[in-house]
C-alpha positions as CSV (number, residue, x, y, z in Angstrom):
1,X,-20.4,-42.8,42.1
2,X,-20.4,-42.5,38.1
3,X,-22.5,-39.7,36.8
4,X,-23.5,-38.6,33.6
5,X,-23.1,-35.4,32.2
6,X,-26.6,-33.8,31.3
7,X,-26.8,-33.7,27.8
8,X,-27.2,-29.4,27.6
9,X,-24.2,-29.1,29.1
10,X,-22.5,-29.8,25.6
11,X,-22.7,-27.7,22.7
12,X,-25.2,-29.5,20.3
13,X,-23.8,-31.6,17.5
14,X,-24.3,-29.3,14.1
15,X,-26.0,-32.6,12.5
16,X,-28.9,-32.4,15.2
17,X,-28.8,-28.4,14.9
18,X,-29.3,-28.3,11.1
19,X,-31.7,-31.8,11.4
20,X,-35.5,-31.7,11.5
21,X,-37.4,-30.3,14.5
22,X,-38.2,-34.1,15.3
23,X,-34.6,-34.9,16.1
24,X,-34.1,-31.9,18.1
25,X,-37.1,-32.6,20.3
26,X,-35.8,-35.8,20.5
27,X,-32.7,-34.6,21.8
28,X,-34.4,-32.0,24.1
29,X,-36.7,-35.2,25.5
30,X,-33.9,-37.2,26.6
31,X,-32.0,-33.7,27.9
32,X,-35.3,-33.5,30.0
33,X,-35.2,-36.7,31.0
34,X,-31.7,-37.0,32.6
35,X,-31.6,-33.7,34.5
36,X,-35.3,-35.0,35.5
37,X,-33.2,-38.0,36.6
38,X,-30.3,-35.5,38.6
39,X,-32.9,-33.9,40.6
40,X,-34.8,-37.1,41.7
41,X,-31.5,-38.0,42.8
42,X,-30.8,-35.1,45.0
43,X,-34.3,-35.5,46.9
44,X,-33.9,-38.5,47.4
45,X,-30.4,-37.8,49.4
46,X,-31.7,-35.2,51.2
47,X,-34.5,-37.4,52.3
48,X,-32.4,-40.0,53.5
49,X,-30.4,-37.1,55.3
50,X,-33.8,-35.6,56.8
51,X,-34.4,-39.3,58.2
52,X,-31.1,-39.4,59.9
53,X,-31.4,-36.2,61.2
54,X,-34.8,-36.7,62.5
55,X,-33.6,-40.2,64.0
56,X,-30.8,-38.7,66.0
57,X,-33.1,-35.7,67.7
58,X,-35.2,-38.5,68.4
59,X,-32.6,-40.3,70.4
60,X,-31.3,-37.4,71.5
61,X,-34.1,-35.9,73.1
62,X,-34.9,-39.2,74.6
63,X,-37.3,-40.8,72.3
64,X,-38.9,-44.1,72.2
């Protein structure tokens, strides 16, 4: 799986950090947006692990 890296995790380019506070909310949007993205992500694998989990108790305790 390719990810890529959040955008905060890099030191801010000087041009945005010296640019108008347009650019830098900008920046801070789309920063937003992918770690937004990352955690989405993450439920949703835990919800496809809950699923399994709850499938296998299911069968293990004999379910229908």
């Amino acid at each position: 799986m390719v990810t890529k890296p959040v955008a905060t995790v890099h030191q801010l380019p000087s041009s945005i950090l010296h640019n108008s506070g347009a650019v830098r909310s900008q920046y801070t949007r789309e920063a937003s947006r992918l770690m937004i993205q990352a955690i989405a992500r993450k439920f949703r694998s835990w919800n496809k692990r809950a699923v399994a989990v709850a499938n296998d108790i299911g069968q293990v305790q004999g379910g229908h």
